[in-house]
N, CA, C, O and CB atoms as a CASP TS submission, in Angstrom:
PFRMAT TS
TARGET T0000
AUTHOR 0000-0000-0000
METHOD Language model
MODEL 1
PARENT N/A
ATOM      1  N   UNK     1       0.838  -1.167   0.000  1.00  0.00           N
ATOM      2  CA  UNK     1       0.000   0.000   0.000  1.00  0.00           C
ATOM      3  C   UNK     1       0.889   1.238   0.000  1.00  0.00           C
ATOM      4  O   UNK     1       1.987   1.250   0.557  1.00  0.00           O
ATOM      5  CB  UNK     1      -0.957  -0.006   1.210  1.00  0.00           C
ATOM      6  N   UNK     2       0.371   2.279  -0.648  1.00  0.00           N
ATOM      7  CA  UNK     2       1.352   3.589  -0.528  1.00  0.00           C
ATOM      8  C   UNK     2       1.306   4.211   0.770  1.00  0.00           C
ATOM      9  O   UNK     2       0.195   4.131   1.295  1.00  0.00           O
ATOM     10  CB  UNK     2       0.986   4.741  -1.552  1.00  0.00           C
ATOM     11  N   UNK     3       2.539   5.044   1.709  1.00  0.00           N
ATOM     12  CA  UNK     3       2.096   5.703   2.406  1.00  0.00           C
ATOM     13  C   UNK     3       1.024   6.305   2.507  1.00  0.00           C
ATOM     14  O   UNK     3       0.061   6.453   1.754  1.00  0.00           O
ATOM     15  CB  UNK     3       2.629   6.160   2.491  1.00  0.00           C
ATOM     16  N   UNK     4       1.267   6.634   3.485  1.00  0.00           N
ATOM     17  CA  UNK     4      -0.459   7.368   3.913  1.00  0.00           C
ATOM     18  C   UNK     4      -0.610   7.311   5.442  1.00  0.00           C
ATOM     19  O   UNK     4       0.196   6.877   6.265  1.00  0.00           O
ATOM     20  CB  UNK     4      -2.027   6.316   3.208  1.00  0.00           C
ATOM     21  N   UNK     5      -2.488   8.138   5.737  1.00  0.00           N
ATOM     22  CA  UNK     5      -2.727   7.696   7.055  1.00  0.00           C
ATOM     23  C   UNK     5      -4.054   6.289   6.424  1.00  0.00           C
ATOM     24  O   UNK     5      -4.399   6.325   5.243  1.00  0.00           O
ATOM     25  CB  UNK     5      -3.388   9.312   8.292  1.00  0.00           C
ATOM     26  N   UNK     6      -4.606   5.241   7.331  1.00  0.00           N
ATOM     27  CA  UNK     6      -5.504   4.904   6.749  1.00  0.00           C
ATOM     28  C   UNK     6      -6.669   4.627   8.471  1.00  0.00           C
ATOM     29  O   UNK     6      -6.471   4.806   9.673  1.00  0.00           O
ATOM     30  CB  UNK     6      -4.951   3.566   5.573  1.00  0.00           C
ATOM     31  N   UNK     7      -7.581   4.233   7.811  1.00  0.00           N
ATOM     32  CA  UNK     7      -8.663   3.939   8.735  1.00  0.00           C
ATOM     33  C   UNK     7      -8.452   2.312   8.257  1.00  0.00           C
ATOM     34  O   UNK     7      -8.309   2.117   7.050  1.00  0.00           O
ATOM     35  CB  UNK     7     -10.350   4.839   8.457  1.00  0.00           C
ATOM     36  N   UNK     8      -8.433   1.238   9.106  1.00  0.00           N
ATOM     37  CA  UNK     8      -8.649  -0.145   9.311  1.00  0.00           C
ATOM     38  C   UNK     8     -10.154  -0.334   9.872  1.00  0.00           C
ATOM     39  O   UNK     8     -10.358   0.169  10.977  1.00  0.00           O
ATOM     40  CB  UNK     8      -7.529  -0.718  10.315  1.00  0.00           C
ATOM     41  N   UNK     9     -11.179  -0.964   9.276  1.00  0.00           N
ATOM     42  CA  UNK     9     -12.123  -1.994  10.033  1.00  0.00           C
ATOM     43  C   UNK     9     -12.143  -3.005  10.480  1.00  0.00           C
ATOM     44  O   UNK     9     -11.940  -3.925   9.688  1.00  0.00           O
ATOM     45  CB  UNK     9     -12.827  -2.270   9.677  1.00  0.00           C
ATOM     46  N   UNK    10     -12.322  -3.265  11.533  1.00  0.00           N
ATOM     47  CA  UNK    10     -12.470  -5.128  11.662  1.00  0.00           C
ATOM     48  C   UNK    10     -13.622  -5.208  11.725  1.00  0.00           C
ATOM     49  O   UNK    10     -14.322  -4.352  12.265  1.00  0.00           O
ATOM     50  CB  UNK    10     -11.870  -6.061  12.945  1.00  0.00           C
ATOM     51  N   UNK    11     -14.023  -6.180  11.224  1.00  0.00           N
ATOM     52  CA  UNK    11     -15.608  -6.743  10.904  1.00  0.00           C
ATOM     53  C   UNK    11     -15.383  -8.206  11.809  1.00  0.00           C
ATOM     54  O   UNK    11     -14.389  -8.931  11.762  1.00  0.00           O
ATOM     55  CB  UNK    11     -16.062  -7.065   8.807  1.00  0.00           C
ATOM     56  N   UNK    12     -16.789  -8.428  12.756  1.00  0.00           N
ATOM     57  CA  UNK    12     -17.334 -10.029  13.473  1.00  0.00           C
ATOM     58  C   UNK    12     -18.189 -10.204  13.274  1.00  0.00           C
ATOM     59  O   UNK    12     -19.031  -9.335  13.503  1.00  0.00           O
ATOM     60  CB  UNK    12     -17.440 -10.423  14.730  1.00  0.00           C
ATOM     61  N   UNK    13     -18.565 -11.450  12.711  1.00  0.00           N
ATOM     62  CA  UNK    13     -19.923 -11.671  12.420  1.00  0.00           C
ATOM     63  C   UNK    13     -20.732 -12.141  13.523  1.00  0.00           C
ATOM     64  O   UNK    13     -20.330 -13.001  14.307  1.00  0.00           O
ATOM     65  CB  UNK    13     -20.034 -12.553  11.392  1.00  0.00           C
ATOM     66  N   UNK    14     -21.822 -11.609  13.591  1.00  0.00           N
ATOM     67  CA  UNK    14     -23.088 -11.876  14.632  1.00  0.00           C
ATOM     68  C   UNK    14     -23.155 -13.383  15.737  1.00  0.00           C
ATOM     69  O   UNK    14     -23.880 -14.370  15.609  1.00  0.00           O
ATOM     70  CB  UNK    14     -24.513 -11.987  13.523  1.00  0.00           C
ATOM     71  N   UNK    15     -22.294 -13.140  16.623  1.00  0.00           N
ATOM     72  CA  UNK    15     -22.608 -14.325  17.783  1.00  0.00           C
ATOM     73  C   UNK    15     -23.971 -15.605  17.597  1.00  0.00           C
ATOM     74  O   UNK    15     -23.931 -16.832  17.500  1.00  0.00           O
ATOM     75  CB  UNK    15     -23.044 -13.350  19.249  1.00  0.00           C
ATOM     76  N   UNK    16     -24.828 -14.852  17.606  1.00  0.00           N
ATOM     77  CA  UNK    16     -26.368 -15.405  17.413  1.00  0.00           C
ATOM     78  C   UNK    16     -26.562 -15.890  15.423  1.00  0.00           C
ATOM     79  O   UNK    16     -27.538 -16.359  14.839  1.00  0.00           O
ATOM     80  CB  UNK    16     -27.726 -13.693  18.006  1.00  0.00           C
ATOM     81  N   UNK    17     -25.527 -15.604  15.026  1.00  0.00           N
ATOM     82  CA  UNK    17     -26.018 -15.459  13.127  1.00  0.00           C
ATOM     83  C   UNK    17     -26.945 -15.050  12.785  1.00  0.00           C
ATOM     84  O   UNK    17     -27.589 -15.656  11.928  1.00  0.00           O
ATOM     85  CB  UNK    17     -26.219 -16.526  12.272  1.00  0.00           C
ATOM     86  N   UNK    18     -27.436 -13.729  13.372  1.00  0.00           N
ATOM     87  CA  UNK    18     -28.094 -13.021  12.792  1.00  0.00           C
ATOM     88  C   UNK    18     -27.867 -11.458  13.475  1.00  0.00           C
ATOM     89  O   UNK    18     -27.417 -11.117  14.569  1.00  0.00           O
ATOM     90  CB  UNK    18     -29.401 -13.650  12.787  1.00  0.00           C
ATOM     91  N   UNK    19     -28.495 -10.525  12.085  1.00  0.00           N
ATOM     92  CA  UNK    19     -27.811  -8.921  12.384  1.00  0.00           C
ATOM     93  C   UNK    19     -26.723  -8.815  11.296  1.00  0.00           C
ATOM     94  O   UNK    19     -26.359  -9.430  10.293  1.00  0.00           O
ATOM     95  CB  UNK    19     -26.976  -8.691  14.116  1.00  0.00           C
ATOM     96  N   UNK    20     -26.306  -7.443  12.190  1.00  0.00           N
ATOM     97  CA  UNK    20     -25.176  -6.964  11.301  1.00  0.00           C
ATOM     98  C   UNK    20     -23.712  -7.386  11.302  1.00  0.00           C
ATOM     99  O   UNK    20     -22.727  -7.236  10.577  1.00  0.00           O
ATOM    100  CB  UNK    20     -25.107  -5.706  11.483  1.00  0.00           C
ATOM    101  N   UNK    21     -23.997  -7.930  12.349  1.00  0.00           N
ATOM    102  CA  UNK    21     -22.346  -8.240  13.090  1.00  0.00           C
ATOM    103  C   UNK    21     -21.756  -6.772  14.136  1.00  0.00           C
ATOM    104  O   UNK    21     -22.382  -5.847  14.654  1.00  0.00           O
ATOM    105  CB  UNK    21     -20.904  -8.457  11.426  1.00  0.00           C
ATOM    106  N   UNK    22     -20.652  -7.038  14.118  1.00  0.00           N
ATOM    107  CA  UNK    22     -19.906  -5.807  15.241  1.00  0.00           C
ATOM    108  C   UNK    22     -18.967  -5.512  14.316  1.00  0.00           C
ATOM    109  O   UNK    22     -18.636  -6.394  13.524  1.00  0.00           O
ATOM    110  CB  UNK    22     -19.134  -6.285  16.924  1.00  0.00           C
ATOM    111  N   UNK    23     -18.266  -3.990  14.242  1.00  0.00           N
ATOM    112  CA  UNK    23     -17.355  -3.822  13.418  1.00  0.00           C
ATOM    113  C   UNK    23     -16.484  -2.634  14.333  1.00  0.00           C
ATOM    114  O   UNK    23     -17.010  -1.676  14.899  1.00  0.00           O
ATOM    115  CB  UNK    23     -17.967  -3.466  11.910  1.00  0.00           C
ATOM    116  N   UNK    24     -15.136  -2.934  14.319  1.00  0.00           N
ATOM    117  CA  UNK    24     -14.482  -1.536  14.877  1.00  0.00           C
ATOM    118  C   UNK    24     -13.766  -1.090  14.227  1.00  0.00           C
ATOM    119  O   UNK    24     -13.523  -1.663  13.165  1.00  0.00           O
ATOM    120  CB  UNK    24     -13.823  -1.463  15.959  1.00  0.00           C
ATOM    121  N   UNK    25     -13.050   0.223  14.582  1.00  0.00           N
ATOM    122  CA  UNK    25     -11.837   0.881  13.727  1.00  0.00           C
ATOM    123  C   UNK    25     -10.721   0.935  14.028  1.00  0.00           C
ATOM    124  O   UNK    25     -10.832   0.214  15.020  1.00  0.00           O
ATOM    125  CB  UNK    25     -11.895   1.996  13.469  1.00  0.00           C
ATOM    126  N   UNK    26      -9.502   1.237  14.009  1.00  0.00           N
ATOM    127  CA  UNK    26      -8.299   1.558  14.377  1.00  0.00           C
ATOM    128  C   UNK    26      -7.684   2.680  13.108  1.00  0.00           C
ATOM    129  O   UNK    26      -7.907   2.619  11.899  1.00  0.00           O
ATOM    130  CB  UNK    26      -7.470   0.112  14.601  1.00  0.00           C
ATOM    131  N   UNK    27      -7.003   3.503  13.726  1.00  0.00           N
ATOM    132  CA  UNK    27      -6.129   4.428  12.600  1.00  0.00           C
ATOM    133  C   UNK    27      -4.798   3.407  12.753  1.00  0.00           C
ATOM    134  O   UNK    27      -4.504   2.619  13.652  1.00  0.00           O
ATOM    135  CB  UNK    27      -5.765   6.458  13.116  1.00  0.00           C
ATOM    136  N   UNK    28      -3.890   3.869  11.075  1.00  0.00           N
ATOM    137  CA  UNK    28      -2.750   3.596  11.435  1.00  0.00           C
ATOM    138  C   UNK    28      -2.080   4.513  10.162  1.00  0.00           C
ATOM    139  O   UNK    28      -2.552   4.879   9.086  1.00  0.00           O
ATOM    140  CB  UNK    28      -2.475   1.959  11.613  1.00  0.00           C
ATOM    141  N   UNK    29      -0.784   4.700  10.790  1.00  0.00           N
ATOM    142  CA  UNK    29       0.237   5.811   9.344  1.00  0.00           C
ATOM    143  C   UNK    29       1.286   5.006   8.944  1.00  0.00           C
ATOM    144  O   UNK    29       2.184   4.940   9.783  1.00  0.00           O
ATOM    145  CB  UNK    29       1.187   7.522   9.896  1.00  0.00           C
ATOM    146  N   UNK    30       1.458   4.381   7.943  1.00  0.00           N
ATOM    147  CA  UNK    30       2.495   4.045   6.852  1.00  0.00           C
ATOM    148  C   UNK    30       3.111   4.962   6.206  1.00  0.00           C
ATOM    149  O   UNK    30       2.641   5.814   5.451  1.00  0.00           O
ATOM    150  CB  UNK    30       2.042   3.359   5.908  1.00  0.00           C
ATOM    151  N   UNK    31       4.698   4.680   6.666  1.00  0.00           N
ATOM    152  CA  UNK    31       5.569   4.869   6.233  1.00  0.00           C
ATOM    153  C   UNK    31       6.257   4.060   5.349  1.00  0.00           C
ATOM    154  O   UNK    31       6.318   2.852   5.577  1.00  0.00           O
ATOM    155  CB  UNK    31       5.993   5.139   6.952  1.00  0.00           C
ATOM    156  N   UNK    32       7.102   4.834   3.786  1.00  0.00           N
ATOM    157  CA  UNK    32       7.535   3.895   2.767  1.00  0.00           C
ATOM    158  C   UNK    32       8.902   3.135   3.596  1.00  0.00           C
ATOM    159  O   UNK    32       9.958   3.399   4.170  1.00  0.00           O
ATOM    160  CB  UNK    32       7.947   4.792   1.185  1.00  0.00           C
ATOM    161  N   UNK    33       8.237   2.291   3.288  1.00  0.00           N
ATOM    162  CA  UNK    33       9.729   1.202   3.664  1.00  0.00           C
ATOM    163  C   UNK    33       9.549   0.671   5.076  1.00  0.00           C
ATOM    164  O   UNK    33      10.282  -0.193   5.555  1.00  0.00           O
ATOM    165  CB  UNK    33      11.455   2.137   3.689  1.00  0.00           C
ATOM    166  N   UNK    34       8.407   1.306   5.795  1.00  0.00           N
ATOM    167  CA  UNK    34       8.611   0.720   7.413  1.00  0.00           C
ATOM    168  C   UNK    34       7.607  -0.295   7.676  1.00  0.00           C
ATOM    169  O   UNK    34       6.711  -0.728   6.952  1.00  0.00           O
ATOM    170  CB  UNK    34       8.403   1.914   8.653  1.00  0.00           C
ATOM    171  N   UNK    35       8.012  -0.641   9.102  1.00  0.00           N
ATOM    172  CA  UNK    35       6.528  -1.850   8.855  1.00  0.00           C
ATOM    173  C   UNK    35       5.566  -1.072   9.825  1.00  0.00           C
ATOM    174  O   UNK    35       5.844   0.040  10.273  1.00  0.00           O
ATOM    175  CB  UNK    35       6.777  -3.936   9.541  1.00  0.00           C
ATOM    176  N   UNK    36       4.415  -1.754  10.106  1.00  0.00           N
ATOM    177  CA  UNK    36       3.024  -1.065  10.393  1.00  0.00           C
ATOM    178  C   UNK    36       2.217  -1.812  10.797  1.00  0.00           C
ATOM    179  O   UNK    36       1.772  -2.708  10.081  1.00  0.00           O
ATOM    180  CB  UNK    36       2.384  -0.463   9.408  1.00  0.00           C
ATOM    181  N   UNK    37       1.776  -1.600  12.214  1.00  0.00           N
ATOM    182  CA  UNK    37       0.743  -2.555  12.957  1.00  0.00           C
ATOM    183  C   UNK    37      -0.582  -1.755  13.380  1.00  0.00           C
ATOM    184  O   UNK    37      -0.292  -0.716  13.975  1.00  0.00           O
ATOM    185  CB  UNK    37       1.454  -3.212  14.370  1.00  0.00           C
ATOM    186  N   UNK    38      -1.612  -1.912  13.267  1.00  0.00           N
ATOM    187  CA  UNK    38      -3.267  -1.636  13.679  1.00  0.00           C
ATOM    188  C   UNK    38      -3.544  -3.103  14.397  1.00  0.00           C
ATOM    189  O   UNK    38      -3.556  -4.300  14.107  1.00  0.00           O
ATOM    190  CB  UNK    38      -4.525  -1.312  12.066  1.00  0.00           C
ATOM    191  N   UNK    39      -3.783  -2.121  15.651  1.00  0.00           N
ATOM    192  CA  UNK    39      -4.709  -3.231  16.630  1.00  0.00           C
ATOM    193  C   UNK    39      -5.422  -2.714  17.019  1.00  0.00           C
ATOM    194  O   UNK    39      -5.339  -1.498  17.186  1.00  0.00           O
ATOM    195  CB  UNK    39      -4.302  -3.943  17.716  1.00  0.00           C
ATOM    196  N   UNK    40      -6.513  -3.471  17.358  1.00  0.00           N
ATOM    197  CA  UNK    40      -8.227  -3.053  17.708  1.00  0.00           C
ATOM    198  C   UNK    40      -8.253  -4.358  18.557  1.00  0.00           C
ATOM    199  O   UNK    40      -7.597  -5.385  18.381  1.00  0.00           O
ATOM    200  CB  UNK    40      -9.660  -2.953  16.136  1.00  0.00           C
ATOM    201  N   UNK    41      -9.640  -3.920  20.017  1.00  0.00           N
ATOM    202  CA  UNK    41      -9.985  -4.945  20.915  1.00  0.00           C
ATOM    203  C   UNK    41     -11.230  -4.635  20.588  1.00  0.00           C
ATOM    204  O   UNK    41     -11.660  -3.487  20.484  1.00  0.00           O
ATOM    205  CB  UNK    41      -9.540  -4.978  22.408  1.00  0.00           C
ATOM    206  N   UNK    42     -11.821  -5.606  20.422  1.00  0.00           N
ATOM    207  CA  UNK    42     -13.661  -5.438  20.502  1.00  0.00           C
ATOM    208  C   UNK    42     -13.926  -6.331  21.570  1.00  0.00           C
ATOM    209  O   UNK    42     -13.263  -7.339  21.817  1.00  0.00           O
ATOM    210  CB  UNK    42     -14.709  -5.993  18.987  1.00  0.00           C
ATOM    211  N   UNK    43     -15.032  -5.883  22.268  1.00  0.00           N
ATOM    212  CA  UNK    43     -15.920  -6.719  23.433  1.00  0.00           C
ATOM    213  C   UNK    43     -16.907  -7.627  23.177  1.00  0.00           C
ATOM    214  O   UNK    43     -17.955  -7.040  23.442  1.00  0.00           O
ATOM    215  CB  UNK    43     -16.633  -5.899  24.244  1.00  0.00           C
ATOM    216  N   UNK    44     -17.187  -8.892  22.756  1.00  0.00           N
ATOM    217  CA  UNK    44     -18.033  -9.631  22.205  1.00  0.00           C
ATOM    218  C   UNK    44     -18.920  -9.828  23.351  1.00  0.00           C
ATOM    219  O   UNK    44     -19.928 -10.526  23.238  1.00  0.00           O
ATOM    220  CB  UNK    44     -17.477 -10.793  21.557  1.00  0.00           C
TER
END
């Protein structure tokens, strides 16, 4: 991916299988050449 800032989603699908599921965000900024971690905790 090119530098940048980006927005990450994580998407879970619905405990029960049904609905929308749960989805969260995390920011993260890439830099060329570096490495790059996004972590997100969701509460199920």
């Amino acid at each position: 991916m090119p530098p940048g800032h980006y927005t990450v989603e994580y998407w879970h699908e619905p405990l029960d299988g049904k609905g929308r599921g749960a989805t969260t965000t995390a920011e993260v900024d890439l830099k060329d050449g570096a490495p790059a971690r996004a972590d997100a905790v969701r509460e199920l």
